[in-house]
C-alpha positions, 0 to 999 in steps of 0.5 A, a space after each residue: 282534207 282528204 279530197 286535197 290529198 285526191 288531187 294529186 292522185 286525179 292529176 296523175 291519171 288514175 283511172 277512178 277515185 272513191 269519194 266517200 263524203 261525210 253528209 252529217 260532218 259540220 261544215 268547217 268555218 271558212 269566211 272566203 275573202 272579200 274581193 278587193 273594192 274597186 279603185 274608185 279614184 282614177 284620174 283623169 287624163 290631160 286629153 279629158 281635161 282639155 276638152 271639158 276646159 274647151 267645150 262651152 255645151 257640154 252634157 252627161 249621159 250617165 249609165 248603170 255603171 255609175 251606181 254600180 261604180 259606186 260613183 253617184 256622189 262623184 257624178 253629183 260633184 262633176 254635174 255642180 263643178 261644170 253646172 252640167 245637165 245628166 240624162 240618165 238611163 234607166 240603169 240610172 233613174 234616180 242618181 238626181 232628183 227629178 227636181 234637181 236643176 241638173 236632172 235632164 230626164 231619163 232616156 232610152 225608152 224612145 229612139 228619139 230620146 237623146 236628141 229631144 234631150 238636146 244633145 244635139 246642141 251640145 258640143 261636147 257628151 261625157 258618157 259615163 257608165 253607160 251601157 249599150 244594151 239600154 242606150 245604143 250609142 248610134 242613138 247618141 254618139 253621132 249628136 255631138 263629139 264624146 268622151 267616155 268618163 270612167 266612173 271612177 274619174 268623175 269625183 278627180 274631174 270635178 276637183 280638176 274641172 269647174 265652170 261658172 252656172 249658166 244663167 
């Protein structure tokens, strides 16, 4: 209490201010606030819609942001909507079963990595939560067209967005 009743006296130029602190005195029970959760709904905008609805290779990059985003579950939901195929990076290892029938493989170790993966073929990559730091986009963005999905858009994609499996 006392060093809020310093400010005013610091703010106005006084030359030097005596601070005594009471080590010993119990802290006061204080709990800061809990920042606000993210928006982890975002819908996805018509531009976005239009080119899943008209891409007939499309594949995922999937990022950090993603399991940062809290938004695996959304991106689990988008990869069975679209039957997509995910490469993640290593930020993302994990967020499929390496047995799962969407799990591509993790990329980003090797330069060659994103065209092994077929991102060549694809007419259309979905990046979401990428980061650059571990997937430079001049090792993917130049294989096929790109649009970034926000994390958060994966679950409302894949409610808005559906395609029959590939066989």
């Amino acid at each position: 209490d006392d060093l809020l009743d310093a400010v005013p006296a610091l703010a106005s130029g006084a030359a030097w201010l005596r601070l005594a602190l009471d080590l010993d005195a119990p802290a006061p029970d204080i709990t800061p606030p809990r920042p606000a959760p993210p928006d982890r709904w975002r819908e996805p905008g018509e531009d976005l819609l239009d080119a899943v609805r008209g891409a007939e290779r499309p594949v995922v990059l999937a990022g950090p942001g993603v399991v940062a985003g809290g938004a695996v579950p959304g991106l689990h939901a988008l990869a069975a909507a679209g039957s997509l195929g995910v490469l993640n990076t290593w930020g993302a290892k994990g967020v499929f079963d390496w047995r799962s029938r969407h799990h591509l493989a993790t990329a980003g170790l090797q330069e060659h990595d994103f065209a092994l993966a077929g991102f060549g073929d694809a007419d259309l990559i979905l990046a979401t939560g990428v980061d650059t730091d571990e997937a430079p986009a001049s090792l993917w963005a130049g294989l096929a067209p790109v649009a970034e999905v926000a994390p958060g858009a994966l679950d409302p994609l894949a409610e808005r967005w559906g395609r029959l499996p590939a066989e």
